[in-house]
N, C-alpha and C positions, 0 to 999 in steps of 0.2 A: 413773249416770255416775261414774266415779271421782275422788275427790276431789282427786288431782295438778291434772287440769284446774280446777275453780277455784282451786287455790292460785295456777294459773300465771297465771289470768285476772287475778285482784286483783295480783299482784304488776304483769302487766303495764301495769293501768290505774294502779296506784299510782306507777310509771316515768314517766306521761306527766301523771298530775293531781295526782299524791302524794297523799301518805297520807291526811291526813285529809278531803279532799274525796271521799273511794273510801270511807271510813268512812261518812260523810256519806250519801251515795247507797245502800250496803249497808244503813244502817239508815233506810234510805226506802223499799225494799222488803219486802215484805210475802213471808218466806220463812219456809215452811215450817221449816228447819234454823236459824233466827235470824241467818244469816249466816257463822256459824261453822261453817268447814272445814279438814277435813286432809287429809293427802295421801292415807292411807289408807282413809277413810271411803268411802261411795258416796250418791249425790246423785240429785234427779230431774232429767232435762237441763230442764224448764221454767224449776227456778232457774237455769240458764246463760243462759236464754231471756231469763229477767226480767233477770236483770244487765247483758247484754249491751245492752239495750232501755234502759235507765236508764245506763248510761255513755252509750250514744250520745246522746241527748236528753242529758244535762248536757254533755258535753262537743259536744254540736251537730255530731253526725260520724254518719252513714249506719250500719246496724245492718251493712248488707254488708264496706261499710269495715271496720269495727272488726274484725268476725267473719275477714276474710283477714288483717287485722295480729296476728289472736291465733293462726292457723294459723303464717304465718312465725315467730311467736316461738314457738312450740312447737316447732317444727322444730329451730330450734338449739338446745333444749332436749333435745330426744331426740340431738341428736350429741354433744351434750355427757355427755346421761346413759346413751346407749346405745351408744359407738363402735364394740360388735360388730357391729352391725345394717349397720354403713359398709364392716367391713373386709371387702376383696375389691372392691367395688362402685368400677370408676371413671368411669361415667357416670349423668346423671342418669334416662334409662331404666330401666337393670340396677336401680338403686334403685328405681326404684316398681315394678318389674314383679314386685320383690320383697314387699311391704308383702304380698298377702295371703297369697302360702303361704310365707315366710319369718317375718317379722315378727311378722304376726297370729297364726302359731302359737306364737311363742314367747309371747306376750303374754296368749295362754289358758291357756296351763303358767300362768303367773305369776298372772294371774287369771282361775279360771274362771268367773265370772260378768260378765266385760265382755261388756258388749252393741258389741261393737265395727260397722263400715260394713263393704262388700261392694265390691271392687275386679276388675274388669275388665282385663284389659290385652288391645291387640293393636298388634303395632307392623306399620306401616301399610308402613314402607320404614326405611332406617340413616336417616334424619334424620325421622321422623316416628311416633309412641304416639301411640294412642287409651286412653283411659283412662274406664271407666265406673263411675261411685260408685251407692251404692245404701245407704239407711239408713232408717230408724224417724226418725233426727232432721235436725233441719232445718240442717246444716251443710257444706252447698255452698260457700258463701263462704269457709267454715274449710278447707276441702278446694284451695279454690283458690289460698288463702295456703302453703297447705304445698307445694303441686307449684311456686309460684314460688320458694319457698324453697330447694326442693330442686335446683329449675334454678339459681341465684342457687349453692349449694352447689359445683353439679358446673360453674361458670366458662362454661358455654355458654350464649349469647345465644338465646332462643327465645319463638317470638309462643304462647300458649296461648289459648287460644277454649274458649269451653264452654255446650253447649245444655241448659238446663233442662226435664227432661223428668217431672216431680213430679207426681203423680196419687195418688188415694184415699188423703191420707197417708202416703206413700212417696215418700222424696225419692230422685229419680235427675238423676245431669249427665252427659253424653258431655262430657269433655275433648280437647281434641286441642292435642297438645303439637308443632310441629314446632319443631326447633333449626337456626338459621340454617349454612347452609353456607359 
């Protein structure tokens, strides 16, 4: 897993506990990389696993929780750091329907070795996507933080649902996103 994501995770935990109580817990886990990451490096997701697991217990907050607030804060991170991915896109559909053969292909130019998730789309009617994830790693709940993000992004109000359909170590979710009319 590439190392941007824990940069962003610690920063993000370090925003809500500060710094040295996120020191504190980092050097309470038992990590492979000693805790030390950079953007550039790549990571095994377990350590994401174990951190994510150890912020939620210290800070006594749900590992699902934590895992969609680190999705949403990713999100604005990639607008911020990626605005070509945005421009053109004015709804939050167009955008995700984009993520696998827009995005993810740029993302493999950039690095070929991300083990990046498998995105689905079919849009069901003008106010309703289906949206089906599919990964090696256990980040449903990251996945779900970003598509509200991305609704919250694109200013339209919409209920999102998603049924967990994860089998033999293969995480799969049907989202279904519909946007209030």
């Amino acid at each position: 897993m590439k190392g941007v994501v824990f940069v962003e995770l610690i920063a993000m935990a370090e925003s809500i506990a500060g710094e040295e109580l996120v020191d504190e817990i980092i050097d309470s886990c038992d990590l492979e990389s000693g805790g030390a990451f950079t953007a550039v490096g790549n990571y095994p997701c377990g350590e994401l696993m174990t951190l994510v697991q150890a912020f939620g217990q210290a800070l006594n907050a749900p590992v699902e929780d934590l895992q969609s607030k680190f999705g949403q804060w990713m999100f604005t991170k990639f607008i911020d750091g990626y605005p070509m991915f945005f421009a053109g896109k004015n709804d939050a559909f167009t955008m995700l329907e984009s993520i696998e053969n827009e995005v993810h292909v740029e993302v493999r130019k950039l690095y070929p070795e991300a083990e990046l998730p498998s995105f689905k789309t079919e849009r069901i009617s003008d106010s309703e996507l289906m949206m089906i994830y599919s990964s090696e790693r256990p980040l449903v709940a990251f996945c779900l933080g970003m598509i509200q993000a991305c609704v919250d992004h694109f200013g339209t109000p919409a209920t999102i649902t998603h049924k967990d359909r994860t089998e033999n170590g293969k995480y799969y979710s049907d989202f279904n996103i519909v946007m209030a009319q």
